[in-house]
Backbone bond lengths (Angstrom), bond angles and torsions (degrees), N, CA, C in turn:
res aa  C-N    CA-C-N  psi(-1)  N-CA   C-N-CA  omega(-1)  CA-C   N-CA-C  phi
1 X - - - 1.431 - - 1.528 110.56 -
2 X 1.403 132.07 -49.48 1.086 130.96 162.86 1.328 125.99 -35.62
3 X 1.465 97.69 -62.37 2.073 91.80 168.43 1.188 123.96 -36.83
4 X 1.571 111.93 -55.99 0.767 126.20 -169.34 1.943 112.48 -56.47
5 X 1.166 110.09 -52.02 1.707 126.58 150.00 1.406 117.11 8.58
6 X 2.109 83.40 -93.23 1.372 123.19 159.58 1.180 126.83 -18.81
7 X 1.436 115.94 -56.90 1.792 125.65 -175.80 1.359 109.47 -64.06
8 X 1.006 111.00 -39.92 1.718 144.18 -141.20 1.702 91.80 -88.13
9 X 1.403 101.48 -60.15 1.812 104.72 -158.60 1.914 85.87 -112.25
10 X 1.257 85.90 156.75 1.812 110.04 160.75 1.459 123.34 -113.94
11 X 1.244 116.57 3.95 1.378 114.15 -179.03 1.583 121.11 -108.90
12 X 1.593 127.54 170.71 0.922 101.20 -153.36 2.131 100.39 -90.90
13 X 1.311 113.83 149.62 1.216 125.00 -167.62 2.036 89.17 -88.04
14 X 1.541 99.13 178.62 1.433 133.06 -161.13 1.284 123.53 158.77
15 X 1.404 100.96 123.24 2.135 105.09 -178.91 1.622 75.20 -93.14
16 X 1.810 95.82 156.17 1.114 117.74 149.12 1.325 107.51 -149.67
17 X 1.722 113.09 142.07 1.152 136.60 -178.14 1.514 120.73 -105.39
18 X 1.891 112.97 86.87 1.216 115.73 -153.40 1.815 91.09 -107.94
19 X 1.533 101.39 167.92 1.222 140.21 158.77 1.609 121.45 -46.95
20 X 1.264 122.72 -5.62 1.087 109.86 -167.01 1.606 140.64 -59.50
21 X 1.365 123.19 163.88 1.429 113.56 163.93 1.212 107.85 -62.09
22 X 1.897 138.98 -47.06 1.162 112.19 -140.15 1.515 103.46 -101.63
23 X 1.415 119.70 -13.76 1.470 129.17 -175.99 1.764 129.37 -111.18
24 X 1.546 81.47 -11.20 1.495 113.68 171.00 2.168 90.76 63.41
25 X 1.006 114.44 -102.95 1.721 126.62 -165.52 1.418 121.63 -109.47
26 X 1.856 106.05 6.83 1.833 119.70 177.91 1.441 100.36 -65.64
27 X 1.268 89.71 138.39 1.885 107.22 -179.47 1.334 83.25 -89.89
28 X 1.652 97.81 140.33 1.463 135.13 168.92 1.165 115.36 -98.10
29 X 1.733 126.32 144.15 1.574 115.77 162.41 1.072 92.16 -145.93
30 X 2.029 83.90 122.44 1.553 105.05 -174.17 1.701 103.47 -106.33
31 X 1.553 127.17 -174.53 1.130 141.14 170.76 1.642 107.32 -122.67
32 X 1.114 111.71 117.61 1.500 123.04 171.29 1.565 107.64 53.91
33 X 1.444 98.98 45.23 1.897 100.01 -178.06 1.931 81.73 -81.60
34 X 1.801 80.75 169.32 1.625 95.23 179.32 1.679 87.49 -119.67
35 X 1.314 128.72 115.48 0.808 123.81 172.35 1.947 117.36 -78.59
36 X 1.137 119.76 165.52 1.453 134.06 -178.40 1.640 123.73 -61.45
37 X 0.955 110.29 117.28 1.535 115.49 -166.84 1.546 104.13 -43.70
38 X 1.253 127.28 -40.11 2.052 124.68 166.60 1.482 100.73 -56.92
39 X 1.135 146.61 -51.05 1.399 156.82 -131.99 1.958 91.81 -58.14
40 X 0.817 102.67 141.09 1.539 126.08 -167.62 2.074 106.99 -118.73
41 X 1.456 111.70 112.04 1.409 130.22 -176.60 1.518 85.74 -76.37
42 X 1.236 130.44 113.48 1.493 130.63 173.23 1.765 99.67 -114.55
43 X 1.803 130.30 -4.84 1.572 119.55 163.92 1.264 91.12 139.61
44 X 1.143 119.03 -160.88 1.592 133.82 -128.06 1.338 96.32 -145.62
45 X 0.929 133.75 140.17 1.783 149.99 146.57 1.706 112.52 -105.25
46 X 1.224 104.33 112.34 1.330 98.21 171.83 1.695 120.90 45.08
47 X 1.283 105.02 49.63 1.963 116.51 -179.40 1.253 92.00 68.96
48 X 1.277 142.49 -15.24 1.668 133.23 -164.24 2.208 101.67 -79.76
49 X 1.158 152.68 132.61 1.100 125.19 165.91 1.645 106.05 -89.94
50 X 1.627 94.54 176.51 1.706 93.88 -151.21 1.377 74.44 -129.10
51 X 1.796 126.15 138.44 1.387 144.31 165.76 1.259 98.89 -96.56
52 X 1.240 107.08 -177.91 1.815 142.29 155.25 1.506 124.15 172.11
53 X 1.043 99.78 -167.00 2.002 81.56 -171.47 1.790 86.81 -95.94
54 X 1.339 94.41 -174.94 1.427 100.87 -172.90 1.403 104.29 -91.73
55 X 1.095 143.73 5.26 1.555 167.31 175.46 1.796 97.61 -66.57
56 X 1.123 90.97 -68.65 1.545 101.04 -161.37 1.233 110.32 -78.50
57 X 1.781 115.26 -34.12 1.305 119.03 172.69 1.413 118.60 -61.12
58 X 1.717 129.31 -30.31 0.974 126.00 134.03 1.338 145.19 -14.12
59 X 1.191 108.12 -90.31 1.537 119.76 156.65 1.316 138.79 -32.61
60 X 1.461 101.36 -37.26 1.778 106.37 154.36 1.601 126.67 -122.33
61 X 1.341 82.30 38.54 1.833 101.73 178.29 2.325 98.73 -50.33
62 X 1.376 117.30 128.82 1.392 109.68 175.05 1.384 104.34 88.94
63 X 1.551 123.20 -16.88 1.341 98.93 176.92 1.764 112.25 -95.26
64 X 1.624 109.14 151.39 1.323 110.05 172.16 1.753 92.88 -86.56
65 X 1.506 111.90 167.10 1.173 149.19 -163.42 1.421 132.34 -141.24
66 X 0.991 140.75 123.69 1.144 121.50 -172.05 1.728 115.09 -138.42
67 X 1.104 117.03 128.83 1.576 140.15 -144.44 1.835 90.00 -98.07
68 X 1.311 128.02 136.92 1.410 126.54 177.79 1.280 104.43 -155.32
69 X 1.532 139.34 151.07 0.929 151.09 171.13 1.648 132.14 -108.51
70 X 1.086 114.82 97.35 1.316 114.49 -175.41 1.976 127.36 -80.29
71 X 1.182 113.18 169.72 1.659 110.45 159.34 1.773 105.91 -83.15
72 X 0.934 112.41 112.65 1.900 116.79 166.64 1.337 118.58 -166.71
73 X 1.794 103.01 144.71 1.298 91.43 -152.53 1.818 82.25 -108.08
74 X 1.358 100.29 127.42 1.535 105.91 172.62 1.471 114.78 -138.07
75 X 1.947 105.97 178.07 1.445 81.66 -173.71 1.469 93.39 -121.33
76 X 0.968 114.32 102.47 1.632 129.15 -170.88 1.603 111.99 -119.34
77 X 1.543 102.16 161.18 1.710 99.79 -173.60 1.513 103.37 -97.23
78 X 1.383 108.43 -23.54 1.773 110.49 158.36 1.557 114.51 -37.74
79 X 1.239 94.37 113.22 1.666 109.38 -179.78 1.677 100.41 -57.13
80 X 1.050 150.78 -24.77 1.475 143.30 -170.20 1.585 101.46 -66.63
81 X 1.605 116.46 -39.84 1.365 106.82 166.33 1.542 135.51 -67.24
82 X 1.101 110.61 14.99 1.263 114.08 173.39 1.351 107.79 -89.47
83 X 1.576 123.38 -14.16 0.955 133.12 162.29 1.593 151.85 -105.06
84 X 1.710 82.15 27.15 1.522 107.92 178.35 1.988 103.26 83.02
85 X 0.787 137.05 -20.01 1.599 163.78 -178.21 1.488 102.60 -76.08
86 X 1.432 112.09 129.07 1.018 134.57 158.50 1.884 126.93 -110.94
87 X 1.737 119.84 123.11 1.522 94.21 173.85 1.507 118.46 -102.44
88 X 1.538 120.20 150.19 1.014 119.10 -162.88 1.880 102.97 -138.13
89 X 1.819 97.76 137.81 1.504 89.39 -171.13 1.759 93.33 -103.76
90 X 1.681 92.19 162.00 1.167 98.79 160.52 1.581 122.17 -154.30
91 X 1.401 116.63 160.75 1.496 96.95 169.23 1.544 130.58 -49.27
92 X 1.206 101.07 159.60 1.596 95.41 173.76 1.754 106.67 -130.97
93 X 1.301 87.00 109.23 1.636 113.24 179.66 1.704 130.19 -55.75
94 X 1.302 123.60 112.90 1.314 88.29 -174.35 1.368 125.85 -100.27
């Protein structure tokens, strides 16, 4: 899906994992978002870096995570839905 992104967009990409009412903790991937002066760099997915506020980065300070991509058709501002694709986090178990 990223390649696919890549080809597609020229700007620079970023998941962020916000607070919201309507998505509650769905990772977003935006193009040339400006993220929030609190916003917390918690690592990288696939060269992409991964935000969140510093709230949450807190709260799961030590945990691994794991980033997955599904088929779903939603109406989201996450660019992956433009491609029928949904991303979805989850723990990562050991």
């Amino acid at each position: 899906m990223l390649e696919q992104v890549r080809r597609d967009r020229q700007g620079n990409l970023l998941f962020y994992i916000g607070e919201g009412c309507c998505d509650s903790t769905a990772p977003y991937l935006y193009e040339n978002f400006i993220v929030e002066p609190t916003a917390a760099l918690i690592g990288s997915a696939y060269g992409v870096p991964v935000y969140t506020s510093r709230r949450l980065a807190a709260l799961h300070a030590g945990e691994t995570w794991q980033l997955s991509v599904i088929s779903s058709v939603s109406d989201s501002f996450s660019i992956e839905s433009d491609y029928g694709l949904q991303l979805v986090l989850s723990p990562q178990r050991e």
